[in-house]
Residue frames relative to the residue before (quaternion, step in Angstrom):
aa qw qx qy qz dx dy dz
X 1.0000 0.0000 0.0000 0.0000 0.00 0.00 0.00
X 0.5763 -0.5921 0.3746 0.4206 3.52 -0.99 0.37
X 0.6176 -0.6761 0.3058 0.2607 3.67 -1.27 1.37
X 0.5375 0.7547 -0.1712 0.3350 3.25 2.34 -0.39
X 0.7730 0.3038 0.0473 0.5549 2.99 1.03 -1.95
X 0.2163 0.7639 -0.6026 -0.0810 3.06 -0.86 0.91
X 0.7076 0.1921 -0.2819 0.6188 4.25 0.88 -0.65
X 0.1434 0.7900 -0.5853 -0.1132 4.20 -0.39 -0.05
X 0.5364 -0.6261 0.5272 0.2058 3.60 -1.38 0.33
X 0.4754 -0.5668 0.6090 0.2862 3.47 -1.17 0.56
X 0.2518 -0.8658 0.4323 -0.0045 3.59 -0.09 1.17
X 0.0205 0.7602 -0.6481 0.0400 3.86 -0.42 1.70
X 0.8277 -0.3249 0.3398 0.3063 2.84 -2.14 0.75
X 0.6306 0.6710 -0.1592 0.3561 3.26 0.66 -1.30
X 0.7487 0.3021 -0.0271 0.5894 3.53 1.03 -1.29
X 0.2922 0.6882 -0.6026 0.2790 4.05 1.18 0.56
X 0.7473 0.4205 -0.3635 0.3640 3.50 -0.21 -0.90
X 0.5910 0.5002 -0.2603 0.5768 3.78 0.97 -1.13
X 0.8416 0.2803 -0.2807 0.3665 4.10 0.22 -0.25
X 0.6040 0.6349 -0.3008 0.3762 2.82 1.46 -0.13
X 0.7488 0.2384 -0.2419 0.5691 3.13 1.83 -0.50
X 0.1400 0.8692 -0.3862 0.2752 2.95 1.22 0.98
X 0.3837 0.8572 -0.3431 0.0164 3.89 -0.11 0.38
X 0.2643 -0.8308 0.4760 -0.1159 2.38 1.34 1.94
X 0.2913 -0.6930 0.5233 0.4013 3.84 -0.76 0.08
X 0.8380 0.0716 -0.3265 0.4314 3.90 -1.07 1.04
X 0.3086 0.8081 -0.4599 0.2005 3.60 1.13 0.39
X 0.2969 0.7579 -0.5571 0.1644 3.81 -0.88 0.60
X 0.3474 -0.8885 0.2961 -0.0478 3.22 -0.96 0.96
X 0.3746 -0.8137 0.4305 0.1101 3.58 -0.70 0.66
X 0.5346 -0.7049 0.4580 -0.0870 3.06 -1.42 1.48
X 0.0386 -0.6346 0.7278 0.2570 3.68 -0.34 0.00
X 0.5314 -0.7292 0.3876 0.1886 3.41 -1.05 1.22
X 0.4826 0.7489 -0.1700 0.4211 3.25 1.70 -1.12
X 0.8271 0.2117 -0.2043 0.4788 3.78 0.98 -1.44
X 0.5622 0.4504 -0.5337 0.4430 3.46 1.07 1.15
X 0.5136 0.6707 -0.4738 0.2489 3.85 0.19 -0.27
X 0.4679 0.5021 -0.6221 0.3767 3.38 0.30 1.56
X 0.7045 -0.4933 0.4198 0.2899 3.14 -1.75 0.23
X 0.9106 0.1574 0.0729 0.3752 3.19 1.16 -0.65
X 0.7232 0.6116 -0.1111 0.3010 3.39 -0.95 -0.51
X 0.7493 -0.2239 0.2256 0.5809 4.25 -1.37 -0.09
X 0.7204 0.5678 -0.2596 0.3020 3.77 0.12 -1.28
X 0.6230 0.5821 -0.1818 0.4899 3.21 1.39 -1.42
X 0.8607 0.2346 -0.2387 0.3837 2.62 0.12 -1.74
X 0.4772 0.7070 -0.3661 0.3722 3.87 1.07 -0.19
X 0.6871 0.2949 -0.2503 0.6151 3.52 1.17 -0.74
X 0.4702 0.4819 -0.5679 0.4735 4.20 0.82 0.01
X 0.5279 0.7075 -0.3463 0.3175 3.80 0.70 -0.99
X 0.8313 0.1947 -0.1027 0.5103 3.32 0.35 -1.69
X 0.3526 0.6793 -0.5380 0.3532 3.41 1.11 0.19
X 0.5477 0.6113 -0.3185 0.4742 3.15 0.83 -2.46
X 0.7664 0.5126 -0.2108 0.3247 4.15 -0.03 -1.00
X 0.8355 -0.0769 0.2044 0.5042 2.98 0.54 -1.31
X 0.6041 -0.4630 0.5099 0.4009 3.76 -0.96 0.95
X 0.0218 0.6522 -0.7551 0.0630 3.82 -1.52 1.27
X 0.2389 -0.6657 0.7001 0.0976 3.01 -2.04 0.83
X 0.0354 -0.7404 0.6626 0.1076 3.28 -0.85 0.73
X 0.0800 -0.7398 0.6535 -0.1388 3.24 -1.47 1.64
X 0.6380 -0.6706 0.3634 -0.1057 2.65 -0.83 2.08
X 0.0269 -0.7361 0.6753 0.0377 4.05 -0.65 1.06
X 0.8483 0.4466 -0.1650 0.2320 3.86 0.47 -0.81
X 0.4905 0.7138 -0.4381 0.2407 3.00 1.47 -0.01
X 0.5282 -0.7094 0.4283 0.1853 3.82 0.96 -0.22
X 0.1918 0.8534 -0.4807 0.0625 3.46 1.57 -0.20
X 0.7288 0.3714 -0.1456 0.5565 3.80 0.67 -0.90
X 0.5136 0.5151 -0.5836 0.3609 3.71 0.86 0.44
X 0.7342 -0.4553 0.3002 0.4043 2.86 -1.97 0.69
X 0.6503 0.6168 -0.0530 0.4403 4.19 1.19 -1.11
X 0.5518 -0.5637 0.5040 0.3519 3.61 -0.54 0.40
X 0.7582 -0.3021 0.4911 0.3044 3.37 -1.23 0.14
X 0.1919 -0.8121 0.4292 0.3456 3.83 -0.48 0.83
X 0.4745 -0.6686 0.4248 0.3839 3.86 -0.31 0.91
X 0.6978 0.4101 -0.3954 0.4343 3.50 0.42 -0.26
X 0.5573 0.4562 -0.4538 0.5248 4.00 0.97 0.05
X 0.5960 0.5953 -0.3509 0.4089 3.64 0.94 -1.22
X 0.6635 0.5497 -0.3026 0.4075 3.54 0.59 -0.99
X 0.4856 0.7041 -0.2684 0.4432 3.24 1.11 -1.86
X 0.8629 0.3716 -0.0988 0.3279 3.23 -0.01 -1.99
X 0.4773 0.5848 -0.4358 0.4902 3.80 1.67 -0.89
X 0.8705 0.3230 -0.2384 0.2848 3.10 0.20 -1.22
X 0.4680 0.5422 -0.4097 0.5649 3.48 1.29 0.49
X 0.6671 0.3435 -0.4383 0.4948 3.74 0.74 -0.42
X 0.6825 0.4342 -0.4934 0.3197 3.61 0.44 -0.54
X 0.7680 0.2704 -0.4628 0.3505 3.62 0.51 -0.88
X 0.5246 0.7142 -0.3365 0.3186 3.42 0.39 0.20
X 0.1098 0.9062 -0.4067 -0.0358 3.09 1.45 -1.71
X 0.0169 -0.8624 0.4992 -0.0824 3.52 1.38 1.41
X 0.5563 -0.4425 0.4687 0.5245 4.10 -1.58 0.38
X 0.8942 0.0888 0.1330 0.4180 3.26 0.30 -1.55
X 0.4119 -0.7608 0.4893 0.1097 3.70 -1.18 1.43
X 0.0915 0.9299 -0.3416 -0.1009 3.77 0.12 -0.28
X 0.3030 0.8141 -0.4953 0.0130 3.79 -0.36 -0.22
X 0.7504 -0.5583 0.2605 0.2394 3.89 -1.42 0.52
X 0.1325 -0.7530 0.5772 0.2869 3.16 -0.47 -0.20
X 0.2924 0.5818 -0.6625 0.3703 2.81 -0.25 2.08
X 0.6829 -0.4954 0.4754 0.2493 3.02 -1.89 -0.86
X 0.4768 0.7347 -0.4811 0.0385 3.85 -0.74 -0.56
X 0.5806 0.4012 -0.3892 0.5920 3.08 0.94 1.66
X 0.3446 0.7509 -0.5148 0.2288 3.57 -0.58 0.84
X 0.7165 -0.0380 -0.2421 0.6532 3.59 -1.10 1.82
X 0.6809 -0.5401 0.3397 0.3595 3.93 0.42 0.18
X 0.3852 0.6149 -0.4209 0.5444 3.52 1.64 1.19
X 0.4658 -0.7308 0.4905 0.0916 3.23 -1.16 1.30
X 0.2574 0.7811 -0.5655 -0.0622 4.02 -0.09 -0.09
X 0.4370 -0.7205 0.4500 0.2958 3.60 -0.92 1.32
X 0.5347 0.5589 -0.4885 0.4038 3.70 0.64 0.69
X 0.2277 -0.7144 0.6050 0.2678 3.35 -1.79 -0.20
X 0.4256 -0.8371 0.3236 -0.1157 2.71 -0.79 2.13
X 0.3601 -0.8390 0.2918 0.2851 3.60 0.01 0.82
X 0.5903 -0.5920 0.4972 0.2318 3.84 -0.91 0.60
X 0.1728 -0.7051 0.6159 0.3061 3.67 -0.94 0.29
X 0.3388 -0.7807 0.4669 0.2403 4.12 -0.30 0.29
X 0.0642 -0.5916 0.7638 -0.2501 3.50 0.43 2.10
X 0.6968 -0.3073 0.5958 0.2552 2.52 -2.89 0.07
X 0.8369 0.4040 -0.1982 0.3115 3.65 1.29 -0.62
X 0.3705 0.5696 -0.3996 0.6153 3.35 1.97 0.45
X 0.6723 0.4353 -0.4118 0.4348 3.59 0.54 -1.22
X 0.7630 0.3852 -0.4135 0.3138 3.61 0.25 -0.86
X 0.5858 0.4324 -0.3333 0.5990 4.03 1.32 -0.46
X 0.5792 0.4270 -0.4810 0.5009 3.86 0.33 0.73
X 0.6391 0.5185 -0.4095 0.3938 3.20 0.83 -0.83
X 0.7043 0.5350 -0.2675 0.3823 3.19 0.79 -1.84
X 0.9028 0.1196 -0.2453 0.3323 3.69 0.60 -0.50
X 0.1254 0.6081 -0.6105 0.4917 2.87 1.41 1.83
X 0.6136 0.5220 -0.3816 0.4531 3.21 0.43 -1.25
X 0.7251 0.5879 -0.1605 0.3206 3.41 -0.19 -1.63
X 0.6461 0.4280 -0.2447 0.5827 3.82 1.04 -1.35
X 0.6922 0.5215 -0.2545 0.4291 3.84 0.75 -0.78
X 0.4928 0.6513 -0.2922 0.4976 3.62 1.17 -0.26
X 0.8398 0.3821 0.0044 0.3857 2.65 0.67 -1.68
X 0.6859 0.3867 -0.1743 0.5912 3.04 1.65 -0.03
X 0.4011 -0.8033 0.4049 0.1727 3.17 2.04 0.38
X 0.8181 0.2416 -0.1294 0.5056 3.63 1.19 0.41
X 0.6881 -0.4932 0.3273 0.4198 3.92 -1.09 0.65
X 0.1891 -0.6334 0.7409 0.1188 3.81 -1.12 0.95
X 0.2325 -0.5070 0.7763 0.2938 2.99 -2.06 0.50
X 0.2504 -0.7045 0.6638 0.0199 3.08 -1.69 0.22
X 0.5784 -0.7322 0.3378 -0.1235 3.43 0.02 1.39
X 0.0480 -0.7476 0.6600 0.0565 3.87 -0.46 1.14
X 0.4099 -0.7172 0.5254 0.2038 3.01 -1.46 1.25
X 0.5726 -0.3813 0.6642 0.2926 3.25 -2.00 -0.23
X 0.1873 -0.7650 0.6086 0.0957 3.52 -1.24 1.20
X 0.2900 -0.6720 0.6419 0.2289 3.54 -1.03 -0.18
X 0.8346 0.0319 0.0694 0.5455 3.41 0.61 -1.46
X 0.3363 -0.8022 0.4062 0.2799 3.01 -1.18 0.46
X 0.2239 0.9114 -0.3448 -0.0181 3.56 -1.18 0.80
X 0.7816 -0.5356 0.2002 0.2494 2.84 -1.83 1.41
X 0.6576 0.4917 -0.4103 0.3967 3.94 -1.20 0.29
X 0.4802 0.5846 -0.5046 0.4160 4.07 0.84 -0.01
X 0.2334 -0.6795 0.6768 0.1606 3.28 -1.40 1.48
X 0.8348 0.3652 -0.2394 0.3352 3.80 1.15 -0.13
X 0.3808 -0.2435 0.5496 0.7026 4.18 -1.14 -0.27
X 0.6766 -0.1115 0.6736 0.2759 1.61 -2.77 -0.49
X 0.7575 0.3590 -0.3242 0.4384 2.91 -0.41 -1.86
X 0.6586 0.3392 -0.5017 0.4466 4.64 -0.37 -0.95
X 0.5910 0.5201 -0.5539 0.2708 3.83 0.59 -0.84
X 0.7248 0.4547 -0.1997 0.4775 3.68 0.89 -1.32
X 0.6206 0.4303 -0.4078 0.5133 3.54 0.42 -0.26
X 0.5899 0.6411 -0.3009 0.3880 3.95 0.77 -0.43
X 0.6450 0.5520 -0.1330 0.5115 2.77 1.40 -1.68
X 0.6364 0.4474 -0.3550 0.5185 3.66 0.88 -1.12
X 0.3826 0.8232 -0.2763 0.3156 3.46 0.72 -1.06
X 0.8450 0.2725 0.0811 0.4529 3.18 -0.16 -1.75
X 0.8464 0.2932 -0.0460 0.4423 3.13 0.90 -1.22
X 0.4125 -0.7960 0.3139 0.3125 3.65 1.58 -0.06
X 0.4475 0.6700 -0.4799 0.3472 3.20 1.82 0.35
X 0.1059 -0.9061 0.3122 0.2650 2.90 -1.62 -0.06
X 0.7359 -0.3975 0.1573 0.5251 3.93 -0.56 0.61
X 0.1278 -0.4358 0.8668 0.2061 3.53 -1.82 0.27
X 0.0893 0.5247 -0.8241 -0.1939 3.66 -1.96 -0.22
X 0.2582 -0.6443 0.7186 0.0436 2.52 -1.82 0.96
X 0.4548 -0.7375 0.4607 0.1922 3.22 -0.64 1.33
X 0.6434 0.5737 -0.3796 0.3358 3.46 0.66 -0.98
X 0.8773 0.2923 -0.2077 0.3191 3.14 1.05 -1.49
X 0.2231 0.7069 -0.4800 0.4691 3.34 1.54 1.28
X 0.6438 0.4096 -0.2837 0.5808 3.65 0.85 -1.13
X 0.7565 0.4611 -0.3726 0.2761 3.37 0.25 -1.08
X 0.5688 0.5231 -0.3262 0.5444 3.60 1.30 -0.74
X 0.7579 0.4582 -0.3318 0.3249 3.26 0.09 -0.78
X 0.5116 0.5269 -0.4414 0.5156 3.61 1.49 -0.76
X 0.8043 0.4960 -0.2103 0.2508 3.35 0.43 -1.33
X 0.6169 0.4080 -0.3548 0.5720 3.77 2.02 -0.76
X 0.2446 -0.5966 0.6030 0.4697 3.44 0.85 -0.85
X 0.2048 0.5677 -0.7426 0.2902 3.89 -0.57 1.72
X 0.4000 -0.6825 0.5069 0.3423 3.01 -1.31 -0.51
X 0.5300 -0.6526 0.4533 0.2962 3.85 -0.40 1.44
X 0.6318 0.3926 -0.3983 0.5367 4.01 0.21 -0.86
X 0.8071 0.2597 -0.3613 0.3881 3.96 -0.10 -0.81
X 0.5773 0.4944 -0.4561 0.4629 3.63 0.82 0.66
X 0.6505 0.3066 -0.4026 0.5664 3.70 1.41 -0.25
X 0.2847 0.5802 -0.5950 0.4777 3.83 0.91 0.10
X 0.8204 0.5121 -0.1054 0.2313 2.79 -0.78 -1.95
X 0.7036 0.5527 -0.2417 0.3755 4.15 0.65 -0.75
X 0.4610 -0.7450 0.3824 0.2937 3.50 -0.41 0.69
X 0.3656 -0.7867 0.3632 0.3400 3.49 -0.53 0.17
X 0.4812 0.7818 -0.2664 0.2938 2.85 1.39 -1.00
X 0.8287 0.2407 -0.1581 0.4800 3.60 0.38 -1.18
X 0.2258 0.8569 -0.3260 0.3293 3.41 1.60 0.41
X 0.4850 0.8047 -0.3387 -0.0498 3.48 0.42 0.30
X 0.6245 0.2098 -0.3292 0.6765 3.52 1.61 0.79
X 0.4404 -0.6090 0.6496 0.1149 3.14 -1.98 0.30
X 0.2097 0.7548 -0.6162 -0.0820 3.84 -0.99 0.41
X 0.2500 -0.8250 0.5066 -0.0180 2.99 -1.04 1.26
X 0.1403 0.8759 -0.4602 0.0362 4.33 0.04 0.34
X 0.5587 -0.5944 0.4400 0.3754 3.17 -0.90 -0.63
X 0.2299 -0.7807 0.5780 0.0602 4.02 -0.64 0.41
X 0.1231 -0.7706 0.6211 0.0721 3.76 -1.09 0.54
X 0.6301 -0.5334 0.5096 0.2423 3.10 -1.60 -0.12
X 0.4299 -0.5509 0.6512 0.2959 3.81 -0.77 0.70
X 0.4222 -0.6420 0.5599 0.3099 3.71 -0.99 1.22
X 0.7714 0.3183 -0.2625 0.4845 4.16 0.19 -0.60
X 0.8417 0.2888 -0.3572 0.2839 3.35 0.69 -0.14
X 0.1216 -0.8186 0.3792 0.4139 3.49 1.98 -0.62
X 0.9067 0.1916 -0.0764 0.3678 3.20 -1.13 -1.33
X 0.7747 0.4181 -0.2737 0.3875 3.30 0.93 -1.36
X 0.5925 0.1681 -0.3028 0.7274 4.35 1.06 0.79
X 0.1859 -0.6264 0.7559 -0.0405 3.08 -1.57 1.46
X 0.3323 -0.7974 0.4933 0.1023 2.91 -1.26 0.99
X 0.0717 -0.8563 0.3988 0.3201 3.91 -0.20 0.17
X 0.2071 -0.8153 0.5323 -0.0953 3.11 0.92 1.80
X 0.0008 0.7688 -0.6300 -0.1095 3.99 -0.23 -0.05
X 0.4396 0.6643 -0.4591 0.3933 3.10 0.30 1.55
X 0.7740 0.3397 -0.2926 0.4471 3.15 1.31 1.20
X 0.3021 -0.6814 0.3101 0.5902 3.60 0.20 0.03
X 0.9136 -0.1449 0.2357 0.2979 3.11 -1.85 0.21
X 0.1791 -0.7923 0.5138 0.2760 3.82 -0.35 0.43
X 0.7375 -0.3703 0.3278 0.4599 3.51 -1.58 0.08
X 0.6096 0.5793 -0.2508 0.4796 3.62 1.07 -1.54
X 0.7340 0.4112 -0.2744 0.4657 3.97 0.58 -1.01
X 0.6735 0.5233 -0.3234 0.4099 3.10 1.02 -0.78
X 0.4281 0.6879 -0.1981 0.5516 3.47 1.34 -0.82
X 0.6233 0.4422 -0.2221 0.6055 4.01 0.36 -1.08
X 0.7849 0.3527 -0.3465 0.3733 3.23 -0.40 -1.93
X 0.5954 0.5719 -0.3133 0.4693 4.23 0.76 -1.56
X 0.7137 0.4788 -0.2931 0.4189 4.24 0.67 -0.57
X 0.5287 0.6587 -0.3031 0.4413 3.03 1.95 -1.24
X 0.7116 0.5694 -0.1003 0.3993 3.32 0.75 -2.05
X 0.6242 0.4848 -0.3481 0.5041 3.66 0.97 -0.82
X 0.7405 0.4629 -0.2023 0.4432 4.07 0.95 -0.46
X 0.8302 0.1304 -0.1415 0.5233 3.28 1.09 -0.41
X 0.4455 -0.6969 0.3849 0.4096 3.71 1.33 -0.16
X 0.7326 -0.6482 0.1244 0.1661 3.14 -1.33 0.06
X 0.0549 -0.9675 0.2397 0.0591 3.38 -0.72 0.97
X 0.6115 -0.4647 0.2251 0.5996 3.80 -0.22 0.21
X 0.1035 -0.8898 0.4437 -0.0274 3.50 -0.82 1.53
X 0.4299 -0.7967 0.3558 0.2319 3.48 0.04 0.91
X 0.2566 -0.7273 0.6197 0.1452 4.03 -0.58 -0.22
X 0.0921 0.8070 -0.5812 -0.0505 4.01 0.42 0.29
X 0.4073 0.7324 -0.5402 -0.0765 3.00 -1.28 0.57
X 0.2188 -0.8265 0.5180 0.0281 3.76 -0.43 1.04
X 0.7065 -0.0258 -0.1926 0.6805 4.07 1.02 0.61
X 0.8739 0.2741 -0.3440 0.2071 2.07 -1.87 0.78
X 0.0788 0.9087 -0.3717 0.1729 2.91 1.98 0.96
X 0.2298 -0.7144 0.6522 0.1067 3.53 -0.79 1.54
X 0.6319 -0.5200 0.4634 0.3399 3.16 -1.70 -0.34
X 0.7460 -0.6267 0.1004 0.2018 3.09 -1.01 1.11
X 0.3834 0.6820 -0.2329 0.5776 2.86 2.03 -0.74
X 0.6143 0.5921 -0.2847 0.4370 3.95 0.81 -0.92
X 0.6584 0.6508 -0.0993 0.3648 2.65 0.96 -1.95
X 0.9190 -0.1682 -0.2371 0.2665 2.90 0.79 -1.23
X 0.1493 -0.8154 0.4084 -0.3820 3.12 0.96 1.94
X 0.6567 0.4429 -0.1804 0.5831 3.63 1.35 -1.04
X 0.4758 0.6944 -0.3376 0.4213 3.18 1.43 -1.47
X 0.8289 0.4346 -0.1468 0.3201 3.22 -0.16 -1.81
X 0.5159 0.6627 -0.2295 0.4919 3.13 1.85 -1.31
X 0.8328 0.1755 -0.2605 0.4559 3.52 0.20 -0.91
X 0.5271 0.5950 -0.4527 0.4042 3.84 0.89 0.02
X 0.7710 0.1875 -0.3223 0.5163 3.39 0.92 0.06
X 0.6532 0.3690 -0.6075 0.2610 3.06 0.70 1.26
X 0.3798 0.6104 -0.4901 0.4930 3.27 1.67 0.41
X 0.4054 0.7347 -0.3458 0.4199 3.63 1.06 -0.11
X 0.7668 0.4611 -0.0734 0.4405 2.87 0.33 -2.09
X 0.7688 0.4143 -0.2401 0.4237 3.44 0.72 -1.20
X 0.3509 0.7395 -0.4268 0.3845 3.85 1.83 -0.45
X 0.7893 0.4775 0.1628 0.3500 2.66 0.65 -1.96
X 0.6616 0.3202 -0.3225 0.5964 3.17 1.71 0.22
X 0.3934 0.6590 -0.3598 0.5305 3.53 1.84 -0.02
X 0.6313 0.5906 -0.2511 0.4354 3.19 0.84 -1.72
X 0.7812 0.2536 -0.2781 0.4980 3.75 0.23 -0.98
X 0.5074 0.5257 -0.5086 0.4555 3.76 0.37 -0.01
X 0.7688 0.3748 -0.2918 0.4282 3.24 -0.10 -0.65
X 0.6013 0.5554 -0.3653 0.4433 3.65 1.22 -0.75
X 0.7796 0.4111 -0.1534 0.4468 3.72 1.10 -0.82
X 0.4693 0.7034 -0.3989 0.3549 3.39 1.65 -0.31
């Protein structure tokens, strides 16, 4: 992982002045990729800024990897030419949908896992990387519901995908818990169970409760910090495969930055802790 980045913050308008002189020690920050794709102007030049400062990822909602259609060439472009002037650590997007028969939906849509999604993920994995002349992560989603007709895991679907295509994985912890509340798996044998290897970010947030249904639909609502339970996962992850660049999402309920990065610090020393508890296992094995 880079020697730079090790907790970073999802990264709002709101908190420029406070992150820019930020110099927290492994801080860096994330981007939805989507609210920078102009030519110009406050936005731009505001995210060239904290670049100049600090190591940014930009992670991707729109690329559509799992639509029925290539990648739209006019976002791809958009997005090349954001990665070049930018020239972020890390590129990212989902394996999902939000494009299909040539209809837009502002969401990110899950994938059944056939032999024939895997091979049209691959191709416009393949395809988005070209064009971006560099390595995509590629994201596990958040379920809601569960459904029948998958010839694959999750986890072989993604590892397949890296596989073939040389990308490599974000996990998001949250939406491990959140699926798992919501299929009824079990969240620890899915961080058991993931490779490390192709592993090359972490996102961590908060999650709520549907008001009529609680417990039994999680929500990945990133409008809290991290829970005890995620935090728990992410610290089991970290003790098996060591450490990696870890994200902080949040999109409501946006504290102040100082909060913000309070968790930061919070969860670097428990990726710490768990380094370091990896570290002696292996010394004594």
């Amino acid at each position: 992982m880079p020697d730079s980045m090790s907790v970073g913050l999802s990264l709002k308008p709101e908190h420029f002045e406070a992150a820019l002189a930020c110099r927290a020690e492994g801080i860096w920050f994330e981007v939805h990729a989507e609210n920078h794709l102009v030519g110009g102007g406050p936005r731009l030049a505001w995210l060239q800024a904290i670049r100049d400062a600090h190591p940014v990822s930009l992670h991707g909602v729109s690329a559509s990897v799992g639509g029925d259609a290539s990648p739209d060439p006019a976002h791809v472009r958009a997005l090349s030419r954001l990665v070049d002037r930018i020239d972020p650590a890390l590129v990212s997007e989902h394996l999902a949908w939000s494009r299909w028969g040539g209809v837009y939906v502002p969401d990110l849509l899950p994938v059944p896992r056939t032999g024939t999604t895997l091979a049209r993920v691959c191709r416009n994995v393949e395809r988005l990387q070209q064009a971006l002349r560099r390595r995509v992560l590629i994201e596990n989603p958040s379920h809601y519901l569960r459904r029948i007709g998958h010839d694959w895991s999750e986890i072989d679907f993604l590892c397949e995908i890296a596989k073939r295509t040389g990308c490599g994985l974000l996990l998001d912890v949250t939406n491990v818990f959140v699926s798992a509340g919501n299929l009824g798996f079990c969240a620890r044998d899915y961080i058991d169970a993931v490779p490390g290897d192709p592993i090359a970010q972490v996102h961590l947030a908060g999650y709520s409760l549907d008001p009529q249904l609680r417990d039994s639909l999680r929500v990945d609502s990133h409008d809290a910090p991290a829970s005890i339970d995620v935090l728990a996962l992410y610290a089991r992850l970290i003790r098996r495969i060591g450490p990696r660049p870890t994200l902080i999402e949040r999109d409501g309920n946006v504290p102040a930055f100082e909060q913000l990065l309070a968790e930061a610090r919070a969860v670097r020393r428990i990726a710490q802790d768990a380094t370091g508890a990896m570290q002696a296992a292996r010394g004594t094995a």
